[in-house]
N, C-alpha and C positions, 0 to 999 in steps of 0.2 A: 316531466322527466327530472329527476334526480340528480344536482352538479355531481362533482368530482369530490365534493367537498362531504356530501353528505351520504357518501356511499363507505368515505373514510370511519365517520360517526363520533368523532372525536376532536377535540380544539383543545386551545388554550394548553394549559400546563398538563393532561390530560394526555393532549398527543405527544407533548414533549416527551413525557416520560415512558410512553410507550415505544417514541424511537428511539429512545436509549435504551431501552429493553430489546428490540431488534436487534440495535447495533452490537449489546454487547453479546447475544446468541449471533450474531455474525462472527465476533471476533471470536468466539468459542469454537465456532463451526472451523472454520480457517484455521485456527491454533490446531484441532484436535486431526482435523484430516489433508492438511495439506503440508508437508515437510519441506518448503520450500519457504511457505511463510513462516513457518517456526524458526527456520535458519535464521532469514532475515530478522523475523521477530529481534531475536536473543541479538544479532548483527546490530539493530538499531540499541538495545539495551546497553551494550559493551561498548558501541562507540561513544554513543550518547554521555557515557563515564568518561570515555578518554576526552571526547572534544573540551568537557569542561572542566579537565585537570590539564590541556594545553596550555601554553603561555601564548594565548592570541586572543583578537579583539572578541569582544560579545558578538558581534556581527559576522565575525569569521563562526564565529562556535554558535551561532544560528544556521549559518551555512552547513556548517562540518550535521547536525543534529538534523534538518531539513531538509538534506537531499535522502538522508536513511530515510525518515519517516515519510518521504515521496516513493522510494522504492518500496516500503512497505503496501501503501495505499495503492499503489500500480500490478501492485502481487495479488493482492483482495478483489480488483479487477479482471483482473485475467482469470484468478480462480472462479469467481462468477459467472464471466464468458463460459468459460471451461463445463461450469455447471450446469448451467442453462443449453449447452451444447447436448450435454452427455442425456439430460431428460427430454431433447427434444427425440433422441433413438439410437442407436448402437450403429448402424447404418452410416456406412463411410462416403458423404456427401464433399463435395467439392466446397461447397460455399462452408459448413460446417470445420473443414479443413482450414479455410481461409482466417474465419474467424480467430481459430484457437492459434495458426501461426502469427495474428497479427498483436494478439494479446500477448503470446511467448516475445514477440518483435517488441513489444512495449516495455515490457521488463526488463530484455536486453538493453535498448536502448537508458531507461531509467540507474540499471547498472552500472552504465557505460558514464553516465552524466554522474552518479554518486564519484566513483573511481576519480573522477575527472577533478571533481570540488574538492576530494581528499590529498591526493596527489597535489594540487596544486599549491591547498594552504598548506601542507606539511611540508613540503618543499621551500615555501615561503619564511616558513619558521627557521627551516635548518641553516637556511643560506642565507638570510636577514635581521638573523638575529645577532 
């Protein structure tokens, strides 16, 4: 019987570059149908400018940069939950429901956590500086 490994059929720099090929038809898929991560998307682009024209530490503007691109990666999550929901049938199941509330719950929460990092260094700037 055949690993895991040989049903993939690929190794070395081989499979690397085919999971960049995935990854980047993921991020196309995501950019193209889901306007929630294009929000965010351009969200992390525009911060991403401002955090490193702040006058705060590299580790602050790691922060300010790293909680976006966490709610980015938390968006591409949920829309794959989302995905995998919606092919599994159209059919309004409970656990199906669960799913996609828990994934919307994670975003919120990742939201919540960006807001959090922003607000507090920017606050730290204003009043400490």
């Amino acid at each position: 019987m055949p690993d895991a490994k040989d049903l993939k059929g690929k190794t070395g720099l081989k499979r690397l570059a085919n999971a960049f090929l995935y990854s980047k038809d993921g991020f196309a898929a995501a950019y193209h149908s889901e306007e929630a991560f294009r929000q965010e998307f351009w969200l992390l682009v525009v911060g991403a400018i401002i955090a490193i024209l702040l006058p705060v530490s590299l580790m602050q503007t790691v922060a300010l940069i790293a909680v976006l691109l966490f709610l980015l990666i938390v968006e591409i999550l949920n829309s794959a939950i989302e995905a995998a929901i919606d092919r599994i049938g159209a059919e309004i199941h409970p656990l199906s429901k669960r799913a996609k509330d828990m994934g919307s719950c994670a975003v919120l929460m990742a939201c919540a956590m960006a807001a959090l990092v922003w607000i507090s260094i920017l606050a730290d700037c204003i009043f400490n500086r």
